[in-house]
C-alpha atoms as one frame of an Amber mdcrd trajectory, in Angstrom:
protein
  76.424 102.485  95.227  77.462  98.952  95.268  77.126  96.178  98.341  80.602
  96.594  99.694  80.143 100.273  99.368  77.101 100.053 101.618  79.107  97.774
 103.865  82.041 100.115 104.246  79.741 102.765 105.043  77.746 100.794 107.390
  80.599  99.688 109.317  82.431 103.439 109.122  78.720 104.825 110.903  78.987
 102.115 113.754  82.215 102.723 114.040  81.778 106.537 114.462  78.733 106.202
 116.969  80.788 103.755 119.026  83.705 106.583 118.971  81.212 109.545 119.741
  79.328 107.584 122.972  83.035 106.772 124.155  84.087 110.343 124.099  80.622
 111.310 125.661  81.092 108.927 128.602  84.806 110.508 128.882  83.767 113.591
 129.031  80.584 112.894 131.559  82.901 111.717 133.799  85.047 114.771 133.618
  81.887 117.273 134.556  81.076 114.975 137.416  84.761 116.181 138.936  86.304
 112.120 137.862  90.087 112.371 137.862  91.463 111.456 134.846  94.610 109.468
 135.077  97.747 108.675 132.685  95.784 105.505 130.969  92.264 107.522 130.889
  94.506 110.358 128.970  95.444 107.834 126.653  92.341 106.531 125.823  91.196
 110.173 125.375  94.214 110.192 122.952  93.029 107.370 120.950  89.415 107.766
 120.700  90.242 111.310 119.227  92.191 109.802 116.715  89.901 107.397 115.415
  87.448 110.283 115.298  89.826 112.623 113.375  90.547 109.783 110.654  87.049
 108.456 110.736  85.968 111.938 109.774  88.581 112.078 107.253  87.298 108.537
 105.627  83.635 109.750 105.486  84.510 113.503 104.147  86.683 111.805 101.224
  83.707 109.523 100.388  81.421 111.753 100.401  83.566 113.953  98.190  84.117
 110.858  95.850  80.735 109.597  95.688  79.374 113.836  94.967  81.900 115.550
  92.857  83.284 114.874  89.396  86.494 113.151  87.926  87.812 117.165  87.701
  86.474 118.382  90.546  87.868 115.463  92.513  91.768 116.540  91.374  91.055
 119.962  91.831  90.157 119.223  95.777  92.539 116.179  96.029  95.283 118.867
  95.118  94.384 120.860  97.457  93.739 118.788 100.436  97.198 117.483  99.695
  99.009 120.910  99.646  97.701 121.679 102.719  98.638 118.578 104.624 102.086
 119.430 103.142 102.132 122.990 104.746 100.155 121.740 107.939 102.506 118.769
 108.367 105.933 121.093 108.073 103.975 123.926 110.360 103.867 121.100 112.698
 107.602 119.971 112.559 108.598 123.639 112.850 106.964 124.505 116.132 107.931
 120.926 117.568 111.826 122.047 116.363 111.972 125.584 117.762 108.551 125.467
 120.183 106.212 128.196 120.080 108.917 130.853 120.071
């Protein structure tokens, strides 16, 4: 792995355990009966998707850095044909609800 590899991943793990002890503070609060209110929603919002994408990031890397120039295409294919088929399940229920 090269230096600006290391960096990347250095700066993906902070970034991740910053994310994590946010959500766990969030969520503290919640158990000790703390109202959330609109803006606390919205940081809830946020912090969840910077987790979902951070995940992402580091999964793909990982895949990248462990798998082989066929292997990659094979799962790169299918990532992508799912995020076709979750993306128009999506616009489907937002169009007609959960009928």
């Amino acid at each position: 792995m090269c230096e600006s590899q290391c960096e990347a991943s250095n700066v993906v793990c902070r970034l991740l355990e910053e994310r994590v002890n946010r959500i766990k503070t969030m969520l503290a609060a919640l158990q000790h009966g703390q109202i959330m209110s609109s803006n606390d929603q919205r940081m809830l919002d946020s912090v969840n998707e910077d987790l979902h994408w951070l995940l992402l990031i580091t999964g793909l890397t990982n895949l990248y850095l462990i798998c082989t120039d066929k292997s990659v295409q094979i799962i790169k294919n299918i990532l992508y044909n799912w995020h076709k088929k979750f993306t128009f399940a999506c616009a489907q229920e937002l169009k007609y609800g959960n009928a």
